[in-house]
C-alpha positions as CSV (number, residue, x, y, z in Angstrom):
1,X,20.3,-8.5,9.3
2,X,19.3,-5.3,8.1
3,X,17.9,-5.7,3.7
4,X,19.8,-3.9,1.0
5,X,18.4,-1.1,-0.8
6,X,16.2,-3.1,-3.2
7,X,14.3,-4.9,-0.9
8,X,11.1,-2.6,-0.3
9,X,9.3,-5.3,-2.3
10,X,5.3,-7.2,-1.6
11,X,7.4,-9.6,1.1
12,X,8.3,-6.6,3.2
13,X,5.2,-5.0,2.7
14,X,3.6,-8.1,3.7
15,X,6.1,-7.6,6.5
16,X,4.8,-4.3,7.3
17,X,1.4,-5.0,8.0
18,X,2.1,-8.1,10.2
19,X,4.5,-5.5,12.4
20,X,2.6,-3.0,12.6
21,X,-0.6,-5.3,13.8
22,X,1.4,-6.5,16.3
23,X,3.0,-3.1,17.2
24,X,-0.7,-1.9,17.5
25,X,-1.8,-4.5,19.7
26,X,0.6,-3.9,22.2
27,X,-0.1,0.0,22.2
28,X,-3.7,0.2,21.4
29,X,-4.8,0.7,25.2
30,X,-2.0,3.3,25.7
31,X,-3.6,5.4,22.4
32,X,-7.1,4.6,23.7
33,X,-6.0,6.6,26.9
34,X,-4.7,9.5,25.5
35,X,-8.2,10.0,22.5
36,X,-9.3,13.1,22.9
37,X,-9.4,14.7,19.8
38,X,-11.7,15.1,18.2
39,X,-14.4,13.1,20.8
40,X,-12.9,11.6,23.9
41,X,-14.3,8.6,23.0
42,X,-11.4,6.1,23.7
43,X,-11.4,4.0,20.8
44,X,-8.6,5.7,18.6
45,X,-6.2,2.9,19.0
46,X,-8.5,-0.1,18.9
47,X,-9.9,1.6,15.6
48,X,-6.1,1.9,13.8
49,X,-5.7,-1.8,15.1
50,X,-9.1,-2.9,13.1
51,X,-8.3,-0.7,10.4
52,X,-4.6,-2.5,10.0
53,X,-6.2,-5.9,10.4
54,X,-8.2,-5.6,7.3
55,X,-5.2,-3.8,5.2
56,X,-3.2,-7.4,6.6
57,X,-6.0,-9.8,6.1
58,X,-6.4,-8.5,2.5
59,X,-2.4,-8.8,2.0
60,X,-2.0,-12.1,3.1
61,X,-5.0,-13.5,0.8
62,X,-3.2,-12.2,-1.9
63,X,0.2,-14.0,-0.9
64,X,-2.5,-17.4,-0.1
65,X,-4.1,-16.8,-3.6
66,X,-0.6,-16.9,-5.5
67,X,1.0,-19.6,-3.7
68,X,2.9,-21.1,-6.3
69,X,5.8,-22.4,-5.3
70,X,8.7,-19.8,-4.3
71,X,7.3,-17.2,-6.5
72,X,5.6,-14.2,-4.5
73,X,2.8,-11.7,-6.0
74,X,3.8,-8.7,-7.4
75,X,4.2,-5.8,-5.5
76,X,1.3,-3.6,-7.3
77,X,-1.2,-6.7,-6.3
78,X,-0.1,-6.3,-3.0
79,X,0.3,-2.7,-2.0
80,X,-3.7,-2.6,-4.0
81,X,-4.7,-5.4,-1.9
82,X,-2.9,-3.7,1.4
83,X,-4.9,-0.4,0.7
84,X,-8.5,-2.1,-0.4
85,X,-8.0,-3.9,2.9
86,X,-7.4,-0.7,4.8
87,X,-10.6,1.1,2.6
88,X,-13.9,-1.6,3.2
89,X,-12.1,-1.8,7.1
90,X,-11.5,1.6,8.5
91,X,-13.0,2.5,11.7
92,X,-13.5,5.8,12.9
93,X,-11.6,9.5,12.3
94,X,-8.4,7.6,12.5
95,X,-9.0,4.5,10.6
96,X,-10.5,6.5,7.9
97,X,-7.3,8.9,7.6
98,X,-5.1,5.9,8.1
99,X,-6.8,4.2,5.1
100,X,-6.2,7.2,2.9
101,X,-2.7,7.3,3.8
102,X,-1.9,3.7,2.9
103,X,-3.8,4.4,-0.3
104,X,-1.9,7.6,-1.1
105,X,1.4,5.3,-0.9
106,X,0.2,2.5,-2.6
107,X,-0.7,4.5,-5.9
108,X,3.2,5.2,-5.8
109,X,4.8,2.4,-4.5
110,X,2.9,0.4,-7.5
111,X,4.9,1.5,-9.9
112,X,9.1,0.9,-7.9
113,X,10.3,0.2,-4.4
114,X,13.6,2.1,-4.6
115,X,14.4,5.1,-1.9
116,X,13.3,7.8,-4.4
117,X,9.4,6.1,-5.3
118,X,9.7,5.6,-1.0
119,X,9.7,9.5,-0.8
120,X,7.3,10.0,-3.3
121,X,4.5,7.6,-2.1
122,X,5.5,8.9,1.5
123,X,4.7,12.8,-0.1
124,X,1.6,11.6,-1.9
125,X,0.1,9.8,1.3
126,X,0.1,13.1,3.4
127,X,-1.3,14.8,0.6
128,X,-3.8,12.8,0.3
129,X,-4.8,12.6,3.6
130,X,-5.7,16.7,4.0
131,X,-7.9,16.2,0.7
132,X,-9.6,13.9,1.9
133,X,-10.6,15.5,5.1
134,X,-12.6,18.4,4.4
135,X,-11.5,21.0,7.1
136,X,-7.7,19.7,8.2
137,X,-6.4,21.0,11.7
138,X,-3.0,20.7,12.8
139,X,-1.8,18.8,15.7
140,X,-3.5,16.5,14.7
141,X,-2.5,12.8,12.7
142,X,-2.4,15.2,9.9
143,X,0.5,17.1,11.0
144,X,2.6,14.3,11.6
145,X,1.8,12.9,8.5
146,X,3.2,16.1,6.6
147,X,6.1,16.1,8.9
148,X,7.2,12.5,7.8
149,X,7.0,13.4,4.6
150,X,9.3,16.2,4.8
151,X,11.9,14.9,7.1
152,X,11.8,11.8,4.3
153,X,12.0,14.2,1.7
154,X,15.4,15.8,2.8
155,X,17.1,12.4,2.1
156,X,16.7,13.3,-1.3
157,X,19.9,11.8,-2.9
158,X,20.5,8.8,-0.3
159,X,19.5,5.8,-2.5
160,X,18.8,3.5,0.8
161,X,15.2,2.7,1.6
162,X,15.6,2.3,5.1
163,X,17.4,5.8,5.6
164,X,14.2,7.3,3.9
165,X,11.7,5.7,6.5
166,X,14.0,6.1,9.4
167,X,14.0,10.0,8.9
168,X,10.3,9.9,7.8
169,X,9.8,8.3,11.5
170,X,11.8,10.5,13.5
171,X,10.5,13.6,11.6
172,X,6.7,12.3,13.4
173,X,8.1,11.3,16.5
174,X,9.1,15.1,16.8
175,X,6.0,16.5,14.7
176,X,3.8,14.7,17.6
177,X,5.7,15.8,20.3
178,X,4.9,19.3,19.1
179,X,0.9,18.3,18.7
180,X,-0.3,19.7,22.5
181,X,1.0,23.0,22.0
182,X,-0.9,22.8,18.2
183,X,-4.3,21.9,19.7
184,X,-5.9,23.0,22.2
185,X,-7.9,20.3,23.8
186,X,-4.6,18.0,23.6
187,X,-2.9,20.6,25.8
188,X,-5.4,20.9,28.9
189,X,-5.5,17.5,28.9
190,X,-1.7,16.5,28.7
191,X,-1.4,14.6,25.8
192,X,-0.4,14.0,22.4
193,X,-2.5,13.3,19.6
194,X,-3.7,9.6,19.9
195,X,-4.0,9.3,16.0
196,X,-0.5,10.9,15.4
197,X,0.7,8.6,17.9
198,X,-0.7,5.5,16.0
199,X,1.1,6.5,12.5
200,X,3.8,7.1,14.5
201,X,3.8,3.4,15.5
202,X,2.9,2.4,12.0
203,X,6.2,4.0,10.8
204,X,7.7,2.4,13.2
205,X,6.8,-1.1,11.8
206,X,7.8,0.2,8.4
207,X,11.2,0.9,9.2
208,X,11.1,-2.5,11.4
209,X,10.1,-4.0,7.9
210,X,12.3,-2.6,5.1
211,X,15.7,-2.4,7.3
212,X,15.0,-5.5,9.4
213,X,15.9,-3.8,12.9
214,X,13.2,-1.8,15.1
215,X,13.7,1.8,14.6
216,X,17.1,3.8,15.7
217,X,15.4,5.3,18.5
218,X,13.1,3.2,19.6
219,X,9.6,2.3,21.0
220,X,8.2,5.9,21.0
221,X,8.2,7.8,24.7
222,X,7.0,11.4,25.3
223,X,8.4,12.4,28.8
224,X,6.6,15.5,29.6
225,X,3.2,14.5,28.8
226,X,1.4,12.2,31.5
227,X,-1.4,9.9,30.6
228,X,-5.2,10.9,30.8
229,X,-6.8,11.7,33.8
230,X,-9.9,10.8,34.7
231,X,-10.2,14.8,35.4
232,X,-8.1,15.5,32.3
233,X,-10.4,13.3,30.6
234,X,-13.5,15.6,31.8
235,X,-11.8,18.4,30.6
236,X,-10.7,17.6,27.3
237,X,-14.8,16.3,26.4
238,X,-16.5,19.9,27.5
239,X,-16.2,20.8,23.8
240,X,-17.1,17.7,22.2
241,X,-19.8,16.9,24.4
242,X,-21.7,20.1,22.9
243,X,-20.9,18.6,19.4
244,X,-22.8,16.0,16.9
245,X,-24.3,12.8,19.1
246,X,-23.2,10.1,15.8
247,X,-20.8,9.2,14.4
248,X,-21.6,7.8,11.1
249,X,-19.2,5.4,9.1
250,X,-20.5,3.5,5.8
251,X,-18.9,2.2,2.5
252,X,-20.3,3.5,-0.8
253,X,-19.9,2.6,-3.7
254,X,-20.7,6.0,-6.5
255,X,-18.7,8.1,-9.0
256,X,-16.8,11.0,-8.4
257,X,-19.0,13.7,-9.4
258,X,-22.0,12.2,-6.6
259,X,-19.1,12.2,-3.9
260,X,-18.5,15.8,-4.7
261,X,-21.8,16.5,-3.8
262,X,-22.1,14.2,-1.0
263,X,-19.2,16.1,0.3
264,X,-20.4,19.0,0.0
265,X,-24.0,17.9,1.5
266,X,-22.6,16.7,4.6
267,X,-20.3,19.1,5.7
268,X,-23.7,21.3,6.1
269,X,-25.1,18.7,8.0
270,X,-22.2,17.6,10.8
271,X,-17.9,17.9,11.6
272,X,-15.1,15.8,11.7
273,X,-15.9,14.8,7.9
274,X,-13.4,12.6,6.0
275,X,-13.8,10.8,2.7
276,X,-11.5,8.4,1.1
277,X,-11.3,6.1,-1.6
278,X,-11.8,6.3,-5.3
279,X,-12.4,4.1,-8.4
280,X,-16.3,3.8,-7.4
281,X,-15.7,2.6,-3.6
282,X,-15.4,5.4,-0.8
283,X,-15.0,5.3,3.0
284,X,-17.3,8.1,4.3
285,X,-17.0,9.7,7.9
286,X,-18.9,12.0,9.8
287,X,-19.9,13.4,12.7
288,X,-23.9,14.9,12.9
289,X,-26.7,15.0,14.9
290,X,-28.9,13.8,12.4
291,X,-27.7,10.1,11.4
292,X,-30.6,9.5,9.1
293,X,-30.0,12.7,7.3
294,X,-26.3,11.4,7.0
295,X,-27.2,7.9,5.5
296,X,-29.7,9.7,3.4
297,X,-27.4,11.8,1.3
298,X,-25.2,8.7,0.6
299,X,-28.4,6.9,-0.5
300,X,-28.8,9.5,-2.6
301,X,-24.8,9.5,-4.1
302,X,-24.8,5.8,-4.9
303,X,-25.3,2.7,-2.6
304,X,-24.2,2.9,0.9
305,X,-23.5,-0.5,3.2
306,X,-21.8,-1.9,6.1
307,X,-23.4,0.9,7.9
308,X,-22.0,1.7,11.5
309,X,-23.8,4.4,13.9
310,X,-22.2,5.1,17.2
311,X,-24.3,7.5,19.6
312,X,-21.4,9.5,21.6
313,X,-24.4,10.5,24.1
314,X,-24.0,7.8,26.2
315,X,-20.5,7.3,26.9
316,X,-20.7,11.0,28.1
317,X,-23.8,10.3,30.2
318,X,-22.0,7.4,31.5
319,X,-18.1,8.2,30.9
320,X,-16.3,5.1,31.8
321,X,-18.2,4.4,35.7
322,X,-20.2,1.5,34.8
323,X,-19.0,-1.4,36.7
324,X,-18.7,-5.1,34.5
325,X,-21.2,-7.4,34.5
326,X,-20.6,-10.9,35.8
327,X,-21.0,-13.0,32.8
328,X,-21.7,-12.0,28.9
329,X,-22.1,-13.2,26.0
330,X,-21.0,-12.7,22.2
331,X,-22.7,-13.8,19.5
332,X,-22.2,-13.6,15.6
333,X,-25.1,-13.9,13.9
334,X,-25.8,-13.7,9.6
335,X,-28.2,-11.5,10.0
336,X,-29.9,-8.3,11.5
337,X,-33.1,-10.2,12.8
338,X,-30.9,-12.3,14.6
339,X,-29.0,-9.8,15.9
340,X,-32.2,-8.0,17.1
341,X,-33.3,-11.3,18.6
342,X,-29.9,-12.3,20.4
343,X,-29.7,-8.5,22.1
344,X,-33.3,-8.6,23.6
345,X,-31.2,-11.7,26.2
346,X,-28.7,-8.9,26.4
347,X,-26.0,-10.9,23.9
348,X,-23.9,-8.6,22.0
349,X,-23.5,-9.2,18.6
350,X,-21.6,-8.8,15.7
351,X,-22.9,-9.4,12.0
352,X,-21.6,-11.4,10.2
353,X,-22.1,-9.9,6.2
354,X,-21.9,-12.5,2.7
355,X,-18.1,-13.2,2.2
356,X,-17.1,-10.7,4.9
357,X,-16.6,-12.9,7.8
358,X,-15.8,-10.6,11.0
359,X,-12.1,-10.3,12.0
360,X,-10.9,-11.1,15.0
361,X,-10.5,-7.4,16.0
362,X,-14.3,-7.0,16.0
363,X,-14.4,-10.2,18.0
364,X,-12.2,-8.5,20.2
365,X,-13.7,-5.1,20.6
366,X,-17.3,-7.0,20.7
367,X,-15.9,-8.8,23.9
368,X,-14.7,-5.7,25.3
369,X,-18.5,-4.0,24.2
370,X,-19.8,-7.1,26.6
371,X,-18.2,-5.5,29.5
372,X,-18.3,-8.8,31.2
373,X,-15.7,-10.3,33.6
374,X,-16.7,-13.7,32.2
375,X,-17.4,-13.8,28.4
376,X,-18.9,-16.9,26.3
377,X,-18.0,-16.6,22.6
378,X,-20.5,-18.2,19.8
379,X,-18.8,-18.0,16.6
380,X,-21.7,-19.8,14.6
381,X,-19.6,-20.5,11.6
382,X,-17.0,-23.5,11.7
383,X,-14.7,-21.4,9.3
384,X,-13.9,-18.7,12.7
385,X,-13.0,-21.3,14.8
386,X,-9.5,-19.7,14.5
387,X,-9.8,-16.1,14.2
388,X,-12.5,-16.8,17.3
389,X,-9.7,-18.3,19.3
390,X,-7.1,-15.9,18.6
391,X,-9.9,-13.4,19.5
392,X,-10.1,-15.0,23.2
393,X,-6.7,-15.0,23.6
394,X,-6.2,-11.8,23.2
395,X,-9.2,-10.8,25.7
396,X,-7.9,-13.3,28.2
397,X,-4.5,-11.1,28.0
398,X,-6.6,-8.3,29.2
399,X,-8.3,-10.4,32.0
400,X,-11.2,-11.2,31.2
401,X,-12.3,-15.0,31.4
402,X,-13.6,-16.1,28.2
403,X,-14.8,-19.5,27.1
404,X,-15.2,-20.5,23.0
405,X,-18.0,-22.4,22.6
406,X,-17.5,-24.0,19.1
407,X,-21.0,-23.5,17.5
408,X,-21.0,-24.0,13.7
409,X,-24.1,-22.1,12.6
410,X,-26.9,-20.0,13.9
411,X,-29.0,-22.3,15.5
412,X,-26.8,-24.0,17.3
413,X,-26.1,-20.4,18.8
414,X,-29.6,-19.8,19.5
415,X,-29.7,-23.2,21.1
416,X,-26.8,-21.9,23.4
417,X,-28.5,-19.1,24.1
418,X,-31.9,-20.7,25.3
419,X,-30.0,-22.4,28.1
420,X,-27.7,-19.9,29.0
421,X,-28.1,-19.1,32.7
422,X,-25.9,-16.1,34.0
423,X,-27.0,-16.9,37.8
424,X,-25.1,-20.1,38.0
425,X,-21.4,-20.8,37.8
426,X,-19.4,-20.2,34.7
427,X,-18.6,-23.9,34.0
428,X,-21.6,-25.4,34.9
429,X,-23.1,-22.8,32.1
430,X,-20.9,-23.2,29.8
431,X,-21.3,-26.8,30.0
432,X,-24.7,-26.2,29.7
433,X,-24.7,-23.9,26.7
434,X,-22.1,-26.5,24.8
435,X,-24.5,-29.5,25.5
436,X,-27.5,-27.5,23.9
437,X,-25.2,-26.6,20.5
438,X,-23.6,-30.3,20.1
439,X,-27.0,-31.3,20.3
440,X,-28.5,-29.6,17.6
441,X,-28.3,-30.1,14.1
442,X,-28.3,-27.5,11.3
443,X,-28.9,-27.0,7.6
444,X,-29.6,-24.2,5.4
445,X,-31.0,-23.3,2.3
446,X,-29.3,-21.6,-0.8
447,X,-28.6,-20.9,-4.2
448,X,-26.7,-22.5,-7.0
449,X,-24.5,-20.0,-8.6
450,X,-23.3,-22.4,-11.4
451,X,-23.0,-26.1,-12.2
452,X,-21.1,-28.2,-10.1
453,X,-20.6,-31.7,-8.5
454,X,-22.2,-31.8,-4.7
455,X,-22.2,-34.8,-2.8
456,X,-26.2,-35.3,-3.7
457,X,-25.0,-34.7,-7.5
458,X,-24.9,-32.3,-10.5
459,X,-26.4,-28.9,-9.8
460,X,-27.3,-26.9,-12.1
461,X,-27.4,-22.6,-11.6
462,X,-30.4,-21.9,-9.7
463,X,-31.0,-24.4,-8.1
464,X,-32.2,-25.2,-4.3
465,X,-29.2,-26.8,-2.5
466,X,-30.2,-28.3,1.1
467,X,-27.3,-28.4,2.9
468,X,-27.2,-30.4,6.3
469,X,-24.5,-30.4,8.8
470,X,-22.7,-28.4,5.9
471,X,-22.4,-30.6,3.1
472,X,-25.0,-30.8,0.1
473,X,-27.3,-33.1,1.0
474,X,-30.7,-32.6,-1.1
475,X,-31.1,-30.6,-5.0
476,X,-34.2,-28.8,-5.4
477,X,-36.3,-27.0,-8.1
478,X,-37.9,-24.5,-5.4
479,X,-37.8,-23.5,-1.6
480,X,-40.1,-25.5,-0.1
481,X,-39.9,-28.5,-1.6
482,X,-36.4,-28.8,-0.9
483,X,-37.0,-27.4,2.4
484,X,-39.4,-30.3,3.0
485,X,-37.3,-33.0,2.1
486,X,-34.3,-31.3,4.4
487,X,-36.7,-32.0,7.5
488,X,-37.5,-35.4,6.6
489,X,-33.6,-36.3,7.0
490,X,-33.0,-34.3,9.7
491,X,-36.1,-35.9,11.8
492,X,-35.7,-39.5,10.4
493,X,-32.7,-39.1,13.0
494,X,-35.5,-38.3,15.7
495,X,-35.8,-34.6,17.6
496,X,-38.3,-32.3,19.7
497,X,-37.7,-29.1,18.2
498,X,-37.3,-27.4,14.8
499,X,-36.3,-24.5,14.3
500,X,-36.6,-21.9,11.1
501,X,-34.9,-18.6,10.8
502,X,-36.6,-17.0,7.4
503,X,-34.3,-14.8,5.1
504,X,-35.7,-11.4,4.5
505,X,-37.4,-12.4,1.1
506,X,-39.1,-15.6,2.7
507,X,-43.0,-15.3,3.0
508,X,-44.0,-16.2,5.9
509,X,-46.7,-18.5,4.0
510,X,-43.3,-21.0,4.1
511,X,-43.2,-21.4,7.6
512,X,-47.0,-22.5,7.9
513,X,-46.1,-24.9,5.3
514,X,-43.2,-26.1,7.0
515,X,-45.0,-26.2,10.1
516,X,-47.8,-27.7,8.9
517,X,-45.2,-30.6,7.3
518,X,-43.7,-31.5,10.7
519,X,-47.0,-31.7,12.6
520,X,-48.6,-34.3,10.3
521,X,-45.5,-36.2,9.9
522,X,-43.6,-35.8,13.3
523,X,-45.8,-36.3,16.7
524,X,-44.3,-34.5,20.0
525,X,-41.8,-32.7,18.0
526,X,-42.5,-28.6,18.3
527,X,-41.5,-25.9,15.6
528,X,-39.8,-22.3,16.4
529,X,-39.8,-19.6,13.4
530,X,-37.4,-16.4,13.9
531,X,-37.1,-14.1,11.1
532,X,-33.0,-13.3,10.0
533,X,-33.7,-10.1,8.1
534,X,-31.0,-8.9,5.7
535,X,-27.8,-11.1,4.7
536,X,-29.6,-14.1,6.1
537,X,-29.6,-17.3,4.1
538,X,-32.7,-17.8,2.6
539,X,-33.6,-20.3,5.3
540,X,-31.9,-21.8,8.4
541,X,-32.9,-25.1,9.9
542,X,-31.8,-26.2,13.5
543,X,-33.5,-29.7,14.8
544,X,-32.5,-30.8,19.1
């Protein structure tokens, strides 16, 4: 039943973003195919699918936060939540531009959700988008972007929504059938852009959304342009491959006048730049030789984080022959010392940062990275049991066997992983690998924020909470008292082996204390120290 006129409201935002993940899932292999522009690195559609999962995620914990009843948040909170979302998760040259687009429409569709704001956010978005990019090309996502805007522009007058976003889509389905005769490199290797094609499935959603039936004309179809060959392929990387090794992705947070410069600073240093945001948090992009120059410059604009550097040099070394492995496995760890640690046994692993838990995109992608017939999946954390299993769903749809091994911290990972055996059969290791995790207990150290009731008691702010299996089981004044009095629980139960994983700021004067407690006071039982590095707590406890 298709909505009336007034109902581009937060619901069918929130209706938006759930289409078009889903409308990106289903297509993201098909816009993989066809990236080209501007490396043929094949990851343009499974970065708009990350991107959008982040602009959802961020929606629907807005919707959770106000669920009062049958009240629903406002439409500014959401459309601000829907573009945040998009900004901390972009991924890649698409991503990014993607993220400034649904920022361009959210600082319009803030204020009304009639036909006319519709236009205008759809204007502002493409506008946007070229600013934010520092040398724009057409043919490109760009294009189609402008396009849509136009074709929704000459609706002017027509007070339904969904007329406006029905023209704005098939204005870019014909903008992006035009893209291989714009650029170049699309047109010796036969294909449309792969980021114009994603918008145009985004659009697709949003018309899906605010009229309540898919789009007049369709799932999207070009029928003159074949999908990539592998020779096509070849072709269309000869440019790129003489072009910047990185690619360079980081938040930052820094006013306006830094970014200027930073702008400025890398488009002397690399291509393919694009930076979005505003209100002290930017997305930054950019393609250089030189990725510690790159990092360096934001260091020097503000504080760059959630720093991703992709070398292009070894897909083109190795472009797409390497045959899978039998067996792989994904870990998430808290920490970059873990991450080190689980990679040197060939895991691949994805960090997990302090109240950014991993979505199950990057679960996904990670499994895909593991380029493994046969995956094991070690979510350490008890709160991604779910988004771990919808991760191995969607893998398994792509055929590749994975198994979810329920691990509910660290250490019961790195448990896992000591037993892991990829020479035997799957089930037997996974058996294994499960055996080793139930079997080991965990705590960790950290600290109060503010007074509270815990299981053990009041805490007051600053203290040393002990939490065991996690619940609060001891209240400290300092780190290795409480720490000390952790162990003693944990080994009143009996065990052979303790491990520690130190937090970057831990001496390592703690772990001779600690090890030096469980010698004297527990015979036969061994101790293990790892180091977490950055975002770890300040210490991890495992005892098997």
């Amino acid at each position: 039943m298709p909505q009336t006129a007034d109902d581009m409201d937060a619901v069918a935002v929130r209706t938006w973003c759930s289409l078009a993940l889903e409308a990106l899932g289903r297509e993201r292999e098909a816009i993989d195919a066809i990236n080209v522009y501007p490396v043929a690195d094949g990851d343009t559609g499974t970065n708009l699918y990350l991107t959008v999962e982040s602009a959802a995620g961020a929606v629907e914990a807005v919707f959770a936060a106000h669920a009062t009843g049958t009240s629903v948040p406002a439409l500014a909170d959401v459309v601000r939540a829907m573009a945040h979302g998009a900004l901390i998760g972009a991924r890649g040259n698409s991503g990014t531009i993607l993220a400034q687009l649904l920022r361009g429409m959210a600082g319009v569709l803030g204020d009304g959700h009639d036909a006319d704001h519709l236009r205008r956010a759809l204007t502002r978005a493409a506008e946007a988008a070229r600013q934010a990019v520092a040398h724009p090309v057409e043919g490109t996502v760009l294009t189609v972007a402008t396009a849509a805007a136009r074709a929704a522009g000459r609706t002017a007058g027509d007070p339904r929504p969904e007329a406006v976003v029905q023209a704005a889509y098939d204005g870019a389905r014909t903008a992006l059938d035009a893209t291989p005769g714009q650029l170049a490199v699309l047109g010796r290797a036969g294909v449309v852009d792969a980021g114009g094609r994603g918008l145009v499935t985004v659009l697709g959603a949003l018309v899906e959304a605010v009229s309540g039936e898919p789009p007049a004309h369709g799932t999207w179809v070009t029928p003159d342009i074949a999908p990539v060959t592998a020779a096509a392929a070849d072709c269309a990387a000869d440019g790129p491959a003489d072009g910047p090794a990185f690619e360079v992705i980081y938040l930052l947070e820094a006013r306006d006048d830094a970014v200027d410069r930073l702008r400025a600073r890398l488009d002397g240093l690399g291509d393919s730049l694009v930076v979005v945001g505003g209100d002290g948090l930017w997305n930054v992009h950019v393609h250089v030789d030189d990725a510690g120059a790159a990092v360096e410059a934001g260091v020097e604009a503000g504080r760059p984080y959630r720093i991703r550097i992709t070398h292009f040099g070894a897909d083109r070394a190795h472009p797409h022959h390497r045959e899978p492995a039998q067996r792989g496995v994904v870990v998430v760890v808290p920490g970059d010392g873990l991450s080190g640690l689980c990679a040197e046994v060939g895991a691949t692993t994805v960090l997990a940062r302090p109240g950014e838990p991993p979505a199950s995109g990057e679960l996904v992608d990670a499994i895909r990275r593991a380029h493994a017939r046969e995956v094991v999946l070690l979510p350490n954390d008890a709160e991604l049991r779910h988004t771990a299993a919808a991760a191995a769903e969607q893998a398994r749809t792509e055929g590749i066997r994975v198994a979810l091994i329920p691990t509910r911290a660290a250490v019961q990972g790195i448990a896992a992983l000591a037993v892991h055996e990829p020479d035997r059969s799957f089930d037997e290791d996974v058996v294994a690998m499960t055996a080793a995790a139930g079997a080991t207990r965990y705590a960790e150290l950290a600290v109060a924020e503010r007074q509270s009731w815990t299981m053990a008691g009041i805490c007051q702010a600053g203290d040393i909470l002990g939490l065991i299996d996690g619940d609060v089981a001891v209240i400290g004044e300092d780190v290795p008292g409480t720490a000390r009095a952790v162990l003693d629980r944990m080994l009143s139960a009996g065990g052979e082996l303790v491990t520690l994983v130190l937090g970057e700021d831990m001496p390592d004067s703690l772990a001779e204390v600690l090890q030096e407690h469980v010698r004297e006071g527990y015979l036969a039982v061994d101790t293990t120290v790892y180091r977490g590095g950055r975002q770890c707590a300040p210490l991890l406890i495992g005892v098997e």
